[in-house]
PDB file of N, CA, C and O in Angstrom:
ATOM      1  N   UNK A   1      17.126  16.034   7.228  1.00  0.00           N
ATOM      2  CA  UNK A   1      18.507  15.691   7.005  1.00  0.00           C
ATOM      3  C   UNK A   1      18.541  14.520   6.031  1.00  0.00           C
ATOM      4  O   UNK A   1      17.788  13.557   6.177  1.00  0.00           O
ATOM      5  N   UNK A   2      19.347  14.605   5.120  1.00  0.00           N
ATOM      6  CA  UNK A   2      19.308  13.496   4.083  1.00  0.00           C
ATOM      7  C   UNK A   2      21.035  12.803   4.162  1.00  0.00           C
ATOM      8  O   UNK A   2      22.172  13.212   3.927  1.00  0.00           O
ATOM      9  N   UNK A   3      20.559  11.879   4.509  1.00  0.00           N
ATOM     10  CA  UNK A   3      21.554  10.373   4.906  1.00  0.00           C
ATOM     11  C   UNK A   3      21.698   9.196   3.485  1.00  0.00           C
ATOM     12  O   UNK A   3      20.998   8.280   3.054  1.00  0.00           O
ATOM     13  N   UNK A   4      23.050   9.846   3.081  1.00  0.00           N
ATOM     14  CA  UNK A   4      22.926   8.736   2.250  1.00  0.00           C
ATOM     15  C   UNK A   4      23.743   7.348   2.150  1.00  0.00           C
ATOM     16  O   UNK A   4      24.847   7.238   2.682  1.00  0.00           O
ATOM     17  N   UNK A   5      23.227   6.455   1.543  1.00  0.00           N
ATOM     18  CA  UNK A   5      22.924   4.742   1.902  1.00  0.00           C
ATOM     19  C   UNK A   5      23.318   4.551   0.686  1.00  0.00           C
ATOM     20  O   UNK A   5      22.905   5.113  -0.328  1.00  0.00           O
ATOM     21  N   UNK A   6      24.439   3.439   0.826  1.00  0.00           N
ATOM     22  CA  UNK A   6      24.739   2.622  -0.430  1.00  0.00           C
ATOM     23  C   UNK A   6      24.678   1.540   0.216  1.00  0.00           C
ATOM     24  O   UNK A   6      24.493   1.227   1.392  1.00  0.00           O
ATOM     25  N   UNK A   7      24.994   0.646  -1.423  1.00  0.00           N
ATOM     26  CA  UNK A   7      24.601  -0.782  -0.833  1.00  0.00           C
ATOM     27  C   UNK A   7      25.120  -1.587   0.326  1.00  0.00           C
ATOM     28  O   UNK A   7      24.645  -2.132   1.322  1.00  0.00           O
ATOM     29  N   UNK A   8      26.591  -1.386  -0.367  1.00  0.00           N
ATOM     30  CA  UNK A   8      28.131  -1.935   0.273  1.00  0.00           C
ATOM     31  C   UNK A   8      27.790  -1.678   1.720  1.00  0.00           C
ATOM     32  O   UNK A   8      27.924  -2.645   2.469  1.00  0.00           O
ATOM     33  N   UNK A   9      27.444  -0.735   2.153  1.00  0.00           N
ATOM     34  CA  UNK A   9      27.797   0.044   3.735  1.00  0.00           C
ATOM     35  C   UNK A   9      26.142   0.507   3.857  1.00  0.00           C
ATOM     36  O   UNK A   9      25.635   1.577   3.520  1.00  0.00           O
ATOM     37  N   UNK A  10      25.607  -0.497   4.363  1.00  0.00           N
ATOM     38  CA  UNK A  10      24.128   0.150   4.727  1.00  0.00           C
ATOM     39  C   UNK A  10      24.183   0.448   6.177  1.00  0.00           C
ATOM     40  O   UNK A  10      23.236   1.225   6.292  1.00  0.00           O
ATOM     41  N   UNK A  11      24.857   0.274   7.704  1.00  0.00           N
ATOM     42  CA  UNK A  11      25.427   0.614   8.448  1.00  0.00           C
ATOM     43  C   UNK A  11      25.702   1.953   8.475  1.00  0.00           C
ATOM     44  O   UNK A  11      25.398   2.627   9.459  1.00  0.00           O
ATOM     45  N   UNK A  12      26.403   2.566   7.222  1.00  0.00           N
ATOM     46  CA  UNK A  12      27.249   3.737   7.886  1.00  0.00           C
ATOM     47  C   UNK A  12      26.468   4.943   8.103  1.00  0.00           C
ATOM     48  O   UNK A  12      27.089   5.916   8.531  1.00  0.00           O
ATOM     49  N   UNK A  13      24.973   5.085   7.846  1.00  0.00           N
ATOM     50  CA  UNK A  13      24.589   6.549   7.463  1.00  0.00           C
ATOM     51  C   UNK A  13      24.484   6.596   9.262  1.00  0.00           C
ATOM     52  O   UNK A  13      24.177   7.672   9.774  1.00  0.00           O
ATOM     53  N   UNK A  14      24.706   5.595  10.001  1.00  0.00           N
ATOM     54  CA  UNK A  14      24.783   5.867  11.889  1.00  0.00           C
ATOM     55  C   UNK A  14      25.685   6.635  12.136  1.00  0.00           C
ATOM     56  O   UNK A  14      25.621   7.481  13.029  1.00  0.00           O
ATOM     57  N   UNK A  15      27.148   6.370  11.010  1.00  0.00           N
ATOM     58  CA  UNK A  15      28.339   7.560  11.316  1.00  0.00           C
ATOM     59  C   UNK A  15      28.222   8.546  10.583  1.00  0.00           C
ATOM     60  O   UNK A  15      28.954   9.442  11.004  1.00  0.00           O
ATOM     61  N   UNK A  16      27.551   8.903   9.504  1.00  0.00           N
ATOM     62  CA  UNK A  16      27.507  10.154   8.856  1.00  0.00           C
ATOM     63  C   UNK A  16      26.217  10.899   9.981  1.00  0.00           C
ATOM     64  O   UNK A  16      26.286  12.095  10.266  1.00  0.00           O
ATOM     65  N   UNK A  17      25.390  10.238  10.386  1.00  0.00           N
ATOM     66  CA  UNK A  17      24.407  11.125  11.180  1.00  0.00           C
ATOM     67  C   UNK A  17      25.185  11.392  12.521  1.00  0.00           C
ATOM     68  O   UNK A  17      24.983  12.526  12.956  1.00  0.00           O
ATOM     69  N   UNK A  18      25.989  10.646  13.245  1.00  0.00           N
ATOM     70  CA  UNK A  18      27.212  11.175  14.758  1.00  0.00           C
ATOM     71  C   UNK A  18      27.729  12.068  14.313  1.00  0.00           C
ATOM     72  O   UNK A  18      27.890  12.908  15.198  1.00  0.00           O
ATOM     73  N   UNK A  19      28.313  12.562  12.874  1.00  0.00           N
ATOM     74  CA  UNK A  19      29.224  13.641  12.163  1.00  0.00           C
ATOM     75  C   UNK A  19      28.672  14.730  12.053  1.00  0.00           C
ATOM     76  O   UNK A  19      29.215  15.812  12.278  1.00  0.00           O
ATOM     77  N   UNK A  20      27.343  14.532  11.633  1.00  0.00           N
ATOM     78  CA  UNK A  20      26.436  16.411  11.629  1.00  0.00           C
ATOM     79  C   UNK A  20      26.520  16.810  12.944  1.00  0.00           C
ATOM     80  O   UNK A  20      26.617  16.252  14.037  1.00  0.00           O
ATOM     81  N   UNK A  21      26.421  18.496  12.318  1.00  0.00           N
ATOM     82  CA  UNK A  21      26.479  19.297  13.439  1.00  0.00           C
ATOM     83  C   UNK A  21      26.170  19.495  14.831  1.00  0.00           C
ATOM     84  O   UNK A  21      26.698  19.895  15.869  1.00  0.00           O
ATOM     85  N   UNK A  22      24.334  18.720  14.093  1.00  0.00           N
ATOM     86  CA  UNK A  22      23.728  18.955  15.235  1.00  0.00           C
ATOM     87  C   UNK A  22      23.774  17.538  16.187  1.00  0.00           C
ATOM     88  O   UNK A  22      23.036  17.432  17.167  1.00  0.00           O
ATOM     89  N   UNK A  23      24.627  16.574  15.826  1.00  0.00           N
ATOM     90  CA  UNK A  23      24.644  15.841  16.991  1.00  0.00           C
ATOM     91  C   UNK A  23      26.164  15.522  17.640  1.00  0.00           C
ATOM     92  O   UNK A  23      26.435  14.750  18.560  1.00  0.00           O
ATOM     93  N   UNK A  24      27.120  16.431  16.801  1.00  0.00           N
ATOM     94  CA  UNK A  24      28.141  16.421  17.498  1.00  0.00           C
ATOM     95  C   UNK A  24      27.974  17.742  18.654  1.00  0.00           C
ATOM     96  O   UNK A  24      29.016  18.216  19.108  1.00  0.00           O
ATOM     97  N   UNK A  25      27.140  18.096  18.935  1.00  0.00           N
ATOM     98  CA  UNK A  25      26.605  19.230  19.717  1.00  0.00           C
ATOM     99  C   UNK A  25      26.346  18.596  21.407  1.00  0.00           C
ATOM    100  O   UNK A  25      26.594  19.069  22.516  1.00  0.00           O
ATOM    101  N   UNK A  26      25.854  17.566  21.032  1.00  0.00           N
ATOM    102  CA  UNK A  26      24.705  16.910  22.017  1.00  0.00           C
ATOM    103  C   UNK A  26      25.881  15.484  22.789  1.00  0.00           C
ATOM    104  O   UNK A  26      26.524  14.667  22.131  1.00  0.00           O
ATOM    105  N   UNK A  27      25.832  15.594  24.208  1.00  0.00           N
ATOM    106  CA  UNK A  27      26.414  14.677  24.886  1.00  0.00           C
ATOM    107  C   UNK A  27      26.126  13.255  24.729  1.00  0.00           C
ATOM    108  O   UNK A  27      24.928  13.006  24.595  1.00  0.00           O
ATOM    109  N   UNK A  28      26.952  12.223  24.713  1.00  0.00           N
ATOM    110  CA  UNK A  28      26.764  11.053  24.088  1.00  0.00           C
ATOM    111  C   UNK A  28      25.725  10.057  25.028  1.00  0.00           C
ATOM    112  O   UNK A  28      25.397   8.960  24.577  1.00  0.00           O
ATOM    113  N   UNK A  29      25.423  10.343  25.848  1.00  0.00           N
ATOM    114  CA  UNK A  29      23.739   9.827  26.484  1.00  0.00           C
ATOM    115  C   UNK A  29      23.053  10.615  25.831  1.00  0.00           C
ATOM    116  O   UNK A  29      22.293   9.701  25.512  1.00  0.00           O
ATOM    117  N   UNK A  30      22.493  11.720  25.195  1.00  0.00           N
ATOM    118  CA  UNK A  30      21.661  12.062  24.727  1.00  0.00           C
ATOM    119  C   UNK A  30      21.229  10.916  23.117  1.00  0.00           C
ATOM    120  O   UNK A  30      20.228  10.338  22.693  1.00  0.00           O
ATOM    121  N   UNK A  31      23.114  11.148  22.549  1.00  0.00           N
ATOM    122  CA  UNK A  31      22.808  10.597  21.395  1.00  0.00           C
ATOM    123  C   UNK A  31      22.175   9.504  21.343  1.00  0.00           C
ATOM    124  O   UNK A  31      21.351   9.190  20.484  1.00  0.00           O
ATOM    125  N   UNK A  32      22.720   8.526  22.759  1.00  0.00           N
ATOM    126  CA  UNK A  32      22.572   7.343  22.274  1.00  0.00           C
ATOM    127  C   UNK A  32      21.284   6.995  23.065  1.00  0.00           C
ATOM    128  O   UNK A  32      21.239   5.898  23.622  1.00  0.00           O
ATOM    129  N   UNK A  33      20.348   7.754  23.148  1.00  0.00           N
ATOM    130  CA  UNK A  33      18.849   7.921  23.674  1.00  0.00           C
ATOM    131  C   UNK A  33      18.166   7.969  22.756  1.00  0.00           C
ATOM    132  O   UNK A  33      17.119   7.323  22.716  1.00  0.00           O
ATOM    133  N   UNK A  34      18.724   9.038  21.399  1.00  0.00           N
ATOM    134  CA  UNK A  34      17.733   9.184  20.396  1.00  0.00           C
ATOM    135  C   UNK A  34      18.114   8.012  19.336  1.00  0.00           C
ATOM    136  O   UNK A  34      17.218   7.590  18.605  1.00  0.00           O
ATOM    137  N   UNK A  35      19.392   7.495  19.241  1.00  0.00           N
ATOM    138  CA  UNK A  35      19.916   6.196  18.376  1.00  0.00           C
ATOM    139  C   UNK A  35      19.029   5.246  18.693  1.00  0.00           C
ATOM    140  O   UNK A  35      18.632   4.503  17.795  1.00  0.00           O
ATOM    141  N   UNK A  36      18.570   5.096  19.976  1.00  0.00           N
ATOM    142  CA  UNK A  36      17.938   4.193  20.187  1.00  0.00           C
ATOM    143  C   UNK A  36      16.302   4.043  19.916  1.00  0.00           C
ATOM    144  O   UNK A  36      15.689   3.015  19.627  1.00  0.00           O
ATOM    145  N   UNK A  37      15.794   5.383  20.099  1.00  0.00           N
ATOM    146  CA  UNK A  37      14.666   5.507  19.770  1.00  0.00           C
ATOM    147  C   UNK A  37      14.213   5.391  18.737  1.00  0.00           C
ATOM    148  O   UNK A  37      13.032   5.087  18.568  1.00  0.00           O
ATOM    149  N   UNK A  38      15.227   5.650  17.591  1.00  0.00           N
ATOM    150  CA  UNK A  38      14.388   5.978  15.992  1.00  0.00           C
ATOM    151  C   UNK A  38      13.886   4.623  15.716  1.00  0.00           C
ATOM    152  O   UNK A  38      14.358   3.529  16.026  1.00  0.00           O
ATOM    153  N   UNK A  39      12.800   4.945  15.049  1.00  0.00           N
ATOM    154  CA  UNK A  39      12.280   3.625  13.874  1.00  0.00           C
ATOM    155  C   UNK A  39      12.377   3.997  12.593  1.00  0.00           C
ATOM    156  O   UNK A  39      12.606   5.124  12.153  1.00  0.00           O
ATOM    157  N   UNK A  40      12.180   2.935  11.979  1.00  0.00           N
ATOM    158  CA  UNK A  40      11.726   3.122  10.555  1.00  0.00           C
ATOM    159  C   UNK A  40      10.314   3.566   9.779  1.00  0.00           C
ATOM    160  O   UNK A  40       9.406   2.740   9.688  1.00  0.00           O
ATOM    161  N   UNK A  41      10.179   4.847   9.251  1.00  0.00           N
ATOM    162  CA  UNK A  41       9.128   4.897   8.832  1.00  0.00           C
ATOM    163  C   UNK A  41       9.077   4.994   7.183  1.00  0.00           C
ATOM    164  O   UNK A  41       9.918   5.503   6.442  1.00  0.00           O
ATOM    165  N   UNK A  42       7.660   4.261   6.790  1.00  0.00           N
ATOM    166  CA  UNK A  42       8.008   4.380   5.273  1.00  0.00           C
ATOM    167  C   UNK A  42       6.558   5.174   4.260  1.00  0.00           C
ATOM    168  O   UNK A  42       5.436   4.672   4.313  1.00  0.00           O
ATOM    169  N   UNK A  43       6.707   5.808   3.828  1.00  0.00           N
ATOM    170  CA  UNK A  43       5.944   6.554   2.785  1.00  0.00           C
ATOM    171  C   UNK A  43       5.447   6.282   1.460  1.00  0.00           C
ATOM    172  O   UNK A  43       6.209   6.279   0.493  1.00  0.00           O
ATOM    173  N   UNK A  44       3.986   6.013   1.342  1.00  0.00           N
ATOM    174  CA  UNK A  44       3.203   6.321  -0.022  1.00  0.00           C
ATOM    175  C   UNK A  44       3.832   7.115  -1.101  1.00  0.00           C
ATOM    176  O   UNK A  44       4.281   8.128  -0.564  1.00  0.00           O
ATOM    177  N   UNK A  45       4.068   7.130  -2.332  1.00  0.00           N
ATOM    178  CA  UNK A  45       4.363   8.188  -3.232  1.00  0.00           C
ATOM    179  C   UNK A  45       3.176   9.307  -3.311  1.00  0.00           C
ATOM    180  O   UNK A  45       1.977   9.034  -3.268  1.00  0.00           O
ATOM    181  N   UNK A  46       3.715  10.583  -3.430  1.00  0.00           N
ATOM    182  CA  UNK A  46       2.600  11.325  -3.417  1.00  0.00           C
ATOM    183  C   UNK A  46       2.266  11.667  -2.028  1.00  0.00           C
ATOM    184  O   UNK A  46       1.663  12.740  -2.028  1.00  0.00           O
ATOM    185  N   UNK A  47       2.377  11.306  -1.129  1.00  0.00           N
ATOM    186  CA  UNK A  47       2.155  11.537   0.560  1.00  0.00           C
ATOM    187  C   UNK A  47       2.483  12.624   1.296  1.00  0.00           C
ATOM    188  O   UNK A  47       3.574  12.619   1.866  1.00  0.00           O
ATOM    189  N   UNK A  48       1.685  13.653   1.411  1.00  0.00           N
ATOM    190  CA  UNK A  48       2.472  14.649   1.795  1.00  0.00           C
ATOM    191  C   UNK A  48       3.228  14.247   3.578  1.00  0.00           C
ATOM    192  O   UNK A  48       2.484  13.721   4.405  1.00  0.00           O
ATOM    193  N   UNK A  49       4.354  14.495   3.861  1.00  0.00           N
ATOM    194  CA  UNK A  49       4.429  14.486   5.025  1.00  0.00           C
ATOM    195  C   UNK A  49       4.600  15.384   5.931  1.00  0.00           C
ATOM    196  O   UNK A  49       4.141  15.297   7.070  1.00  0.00           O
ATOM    197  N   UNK A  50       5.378  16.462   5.431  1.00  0.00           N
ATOM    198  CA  UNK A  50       5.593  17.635   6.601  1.00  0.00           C
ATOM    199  C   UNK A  50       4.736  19.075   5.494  1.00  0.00           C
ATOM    200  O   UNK A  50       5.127  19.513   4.412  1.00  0.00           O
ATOM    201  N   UNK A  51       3.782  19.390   6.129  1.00  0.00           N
ATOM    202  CA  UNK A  51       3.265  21.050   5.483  1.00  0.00           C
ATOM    203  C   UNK A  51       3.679  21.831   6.129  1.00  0.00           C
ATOM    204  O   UNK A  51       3.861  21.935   7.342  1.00  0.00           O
ATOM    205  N   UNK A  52       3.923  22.699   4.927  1.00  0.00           N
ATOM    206  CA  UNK A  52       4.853  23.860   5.356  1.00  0.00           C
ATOM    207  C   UNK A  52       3.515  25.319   6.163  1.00  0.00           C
ATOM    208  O   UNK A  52       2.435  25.822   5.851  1.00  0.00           O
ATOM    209  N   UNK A  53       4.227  25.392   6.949  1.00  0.00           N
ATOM    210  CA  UNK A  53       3.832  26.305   8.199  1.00  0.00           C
ATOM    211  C   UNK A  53       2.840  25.591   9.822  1.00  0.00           C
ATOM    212  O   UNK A  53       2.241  26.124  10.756  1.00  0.00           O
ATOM    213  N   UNK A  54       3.082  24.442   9.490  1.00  0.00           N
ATOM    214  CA  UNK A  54       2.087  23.251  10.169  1.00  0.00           C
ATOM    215  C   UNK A  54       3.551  23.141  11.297  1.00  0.00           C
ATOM    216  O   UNK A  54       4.718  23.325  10.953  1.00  0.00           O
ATOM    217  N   UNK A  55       3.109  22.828  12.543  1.00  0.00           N
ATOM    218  CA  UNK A  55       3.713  22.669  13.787  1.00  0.00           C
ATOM    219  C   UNK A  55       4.224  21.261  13.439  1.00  0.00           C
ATOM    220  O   UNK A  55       3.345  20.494  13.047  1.00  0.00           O
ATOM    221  N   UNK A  56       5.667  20.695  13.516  1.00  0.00           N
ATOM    222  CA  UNK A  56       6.747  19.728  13.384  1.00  0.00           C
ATOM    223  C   UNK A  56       6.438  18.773  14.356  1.00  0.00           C
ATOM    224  O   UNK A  56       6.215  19.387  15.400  1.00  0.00           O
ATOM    225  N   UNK A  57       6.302  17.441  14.540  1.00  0.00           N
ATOM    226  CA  UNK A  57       6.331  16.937  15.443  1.00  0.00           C
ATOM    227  C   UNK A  57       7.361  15.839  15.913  1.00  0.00           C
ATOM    228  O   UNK A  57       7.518  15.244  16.980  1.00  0.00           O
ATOM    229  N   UNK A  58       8.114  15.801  14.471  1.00  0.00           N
ATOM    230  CA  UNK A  58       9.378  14.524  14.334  1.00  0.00           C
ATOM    231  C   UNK A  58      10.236  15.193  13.513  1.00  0.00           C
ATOM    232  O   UNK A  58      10.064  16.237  12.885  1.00  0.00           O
ATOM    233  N   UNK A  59      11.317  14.366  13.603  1.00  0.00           N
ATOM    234  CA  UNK A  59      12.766  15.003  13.172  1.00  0.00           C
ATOM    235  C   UNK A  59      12.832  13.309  11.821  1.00  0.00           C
ATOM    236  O   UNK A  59      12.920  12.090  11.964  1.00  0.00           O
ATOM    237  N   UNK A  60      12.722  14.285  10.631  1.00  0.00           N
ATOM    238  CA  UNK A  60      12.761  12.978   9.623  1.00  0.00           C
ATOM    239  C   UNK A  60      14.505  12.731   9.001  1.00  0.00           C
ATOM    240  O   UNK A  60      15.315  13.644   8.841  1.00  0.00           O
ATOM    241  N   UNK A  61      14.706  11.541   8.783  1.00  0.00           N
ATOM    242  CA  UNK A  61      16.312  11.074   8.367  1.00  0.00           C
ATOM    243  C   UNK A  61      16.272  10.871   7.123  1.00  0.00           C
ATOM    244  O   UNK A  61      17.173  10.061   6.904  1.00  0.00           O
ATOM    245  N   UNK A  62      16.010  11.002   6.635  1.00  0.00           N
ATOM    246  CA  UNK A  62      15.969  10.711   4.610  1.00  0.00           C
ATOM    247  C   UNK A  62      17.045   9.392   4.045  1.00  0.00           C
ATOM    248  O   UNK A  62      17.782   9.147   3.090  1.00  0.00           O
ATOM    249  N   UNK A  63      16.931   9.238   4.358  1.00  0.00           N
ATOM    250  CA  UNK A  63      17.667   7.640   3.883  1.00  0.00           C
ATOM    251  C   UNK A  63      17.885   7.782   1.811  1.00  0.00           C
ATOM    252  O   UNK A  63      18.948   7.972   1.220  1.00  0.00           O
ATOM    253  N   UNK A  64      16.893   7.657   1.367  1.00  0.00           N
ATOM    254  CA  UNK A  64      16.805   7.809  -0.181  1.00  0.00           C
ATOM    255  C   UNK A  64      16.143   8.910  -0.664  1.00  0.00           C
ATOM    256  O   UNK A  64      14.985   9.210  -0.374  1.00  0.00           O
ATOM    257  N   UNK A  65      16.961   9.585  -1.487  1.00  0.00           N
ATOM    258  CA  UNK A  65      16.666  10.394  -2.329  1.00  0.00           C
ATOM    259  C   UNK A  65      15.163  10.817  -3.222  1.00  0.00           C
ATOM    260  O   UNK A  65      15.073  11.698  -4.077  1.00  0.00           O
ATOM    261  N   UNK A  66      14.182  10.009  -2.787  1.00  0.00           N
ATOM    262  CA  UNK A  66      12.909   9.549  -3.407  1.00  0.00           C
ATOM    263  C   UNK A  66      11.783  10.604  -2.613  1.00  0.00           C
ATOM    264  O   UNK A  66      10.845  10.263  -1.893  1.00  0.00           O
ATOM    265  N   UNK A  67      12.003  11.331  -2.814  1.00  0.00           N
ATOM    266  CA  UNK A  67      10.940  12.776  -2.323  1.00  0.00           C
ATOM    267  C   UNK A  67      11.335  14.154  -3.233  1.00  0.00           C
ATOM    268  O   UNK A  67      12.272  14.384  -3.998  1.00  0.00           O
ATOM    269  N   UNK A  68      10.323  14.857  -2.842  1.00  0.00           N
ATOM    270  CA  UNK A  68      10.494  16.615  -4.092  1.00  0.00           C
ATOM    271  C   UNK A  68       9.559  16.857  -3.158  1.00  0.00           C
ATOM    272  O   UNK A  68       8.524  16.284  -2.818  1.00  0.00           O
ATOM    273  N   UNK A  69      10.297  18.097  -2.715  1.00  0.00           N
ATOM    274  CA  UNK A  69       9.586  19.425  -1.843  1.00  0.00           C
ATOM    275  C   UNK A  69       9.516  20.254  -2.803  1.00  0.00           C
ATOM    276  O   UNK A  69      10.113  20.330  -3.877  1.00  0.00           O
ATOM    277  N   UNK A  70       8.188  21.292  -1.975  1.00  0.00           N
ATOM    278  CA  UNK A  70       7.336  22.430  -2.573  1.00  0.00           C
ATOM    279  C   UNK A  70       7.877  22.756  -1.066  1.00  0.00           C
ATOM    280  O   UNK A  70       8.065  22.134  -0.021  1.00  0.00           O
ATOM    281  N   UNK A  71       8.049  24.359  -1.653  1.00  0.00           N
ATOM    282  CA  UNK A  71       7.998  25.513  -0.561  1.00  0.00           C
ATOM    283  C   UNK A  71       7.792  26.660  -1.206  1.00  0.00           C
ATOM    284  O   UNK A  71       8.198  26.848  -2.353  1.00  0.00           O
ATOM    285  N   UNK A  72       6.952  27.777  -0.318  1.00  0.00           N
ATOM    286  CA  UNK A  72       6.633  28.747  -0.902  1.00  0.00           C
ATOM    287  C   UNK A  72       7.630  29.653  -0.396  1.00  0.00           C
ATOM    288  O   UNK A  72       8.604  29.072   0.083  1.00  0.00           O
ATOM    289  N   UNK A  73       7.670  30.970  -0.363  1.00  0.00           N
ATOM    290  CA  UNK A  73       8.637  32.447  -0.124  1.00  0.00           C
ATOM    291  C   UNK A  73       7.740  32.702   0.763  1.00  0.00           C
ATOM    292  O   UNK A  73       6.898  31.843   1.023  1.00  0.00           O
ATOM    293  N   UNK A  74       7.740  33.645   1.254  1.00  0.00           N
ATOM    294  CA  UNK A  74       7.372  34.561   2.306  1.00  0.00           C
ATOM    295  C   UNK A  74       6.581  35.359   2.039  1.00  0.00           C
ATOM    296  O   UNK A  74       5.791  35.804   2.872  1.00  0.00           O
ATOM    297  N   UNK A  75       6.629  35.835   0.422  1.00  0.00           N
ATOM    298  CA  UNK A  75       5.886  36.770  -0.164  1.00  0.00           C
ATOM    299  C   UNK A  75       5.044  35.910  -0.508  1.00  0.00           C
ATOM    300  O   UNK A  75       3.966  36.471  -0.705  1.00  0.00           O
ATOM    301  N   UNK A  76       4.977  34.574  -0.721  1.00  0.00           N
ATOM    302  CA  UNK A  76       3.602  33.881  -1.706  1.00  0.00           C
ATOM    303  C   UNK A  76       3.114  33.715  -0.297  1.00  0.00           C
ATOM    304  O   UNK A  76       2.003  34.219  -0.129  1.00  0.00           O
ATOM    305  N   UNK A  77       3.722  33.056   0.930  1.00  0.00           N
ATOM    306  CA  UNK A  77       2.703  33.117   2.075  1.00  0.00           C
ATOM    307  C   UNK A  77       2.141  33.838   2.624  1.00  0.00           C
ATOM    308  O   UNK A  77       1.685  33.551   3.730  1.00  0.00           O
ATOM    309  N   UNK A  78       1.994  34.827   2.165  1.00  0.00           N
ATOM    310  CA  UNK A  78       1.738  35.857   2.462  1.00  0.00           C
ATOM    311  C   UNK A  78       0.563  36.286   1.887  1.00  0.00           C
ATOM    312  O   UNK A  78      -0.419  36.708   2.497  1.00  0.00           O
ATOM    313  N   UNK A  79       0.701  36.156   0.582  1.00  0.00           N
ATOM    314  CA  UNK A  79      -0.914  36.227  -0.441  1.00  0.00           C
ATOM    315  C   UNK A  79      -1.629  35.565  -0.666  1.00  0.00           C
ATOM    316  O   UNK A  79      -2.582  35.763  -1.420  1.00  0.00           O
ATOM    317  N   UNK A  80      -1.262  34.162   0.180  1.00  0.00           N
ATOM    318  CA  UNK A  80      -2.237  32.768   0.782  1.00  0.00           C
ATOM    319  C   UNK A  80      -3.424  33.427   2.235  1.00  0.00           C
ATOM    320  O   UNK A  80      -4.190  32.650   2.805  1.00  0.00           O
TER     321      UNK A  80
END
């Protein structure tokens, strides 16, 4: 999910992330279980972090725009 952050309002991407789907879904003890849990994590350039077909283990928030995904089709995974 990509959360975006300006300067003025570095605060608000807490209300644009309550606004998606998937957490206006979820009862507000849940939310405010996982609000509480997140940290900050920060990334190397070049770093791969999530491979594609590799088992997920975290739910990432994208704060800045500063990443480029590769994904293949179905048909190239296929001839891998």
């Amino acid at each position: 999910m990509l959360i975006e952050e300006t300067q003025d309002d570095s605060d608000d991407w807490m209300t644009e992330l309550l606004r998606s789907p998937i957490f206006q879904r979820l009862p507000p003890t849940n939310s405010q279980k996982i609000l509480m849990s997140l940290e900050a994590v920060h990334f190397s350039k070049g770093e791969i972090i999530v491979d594609q077909g590799s088992m997920g283990d975290y739910y990432y928030l994208i704060k800045k725009r500063a990443m480029r995904v590769n994904a293949q089709t179905i048909a190239q995974c296929k001839r891998d």
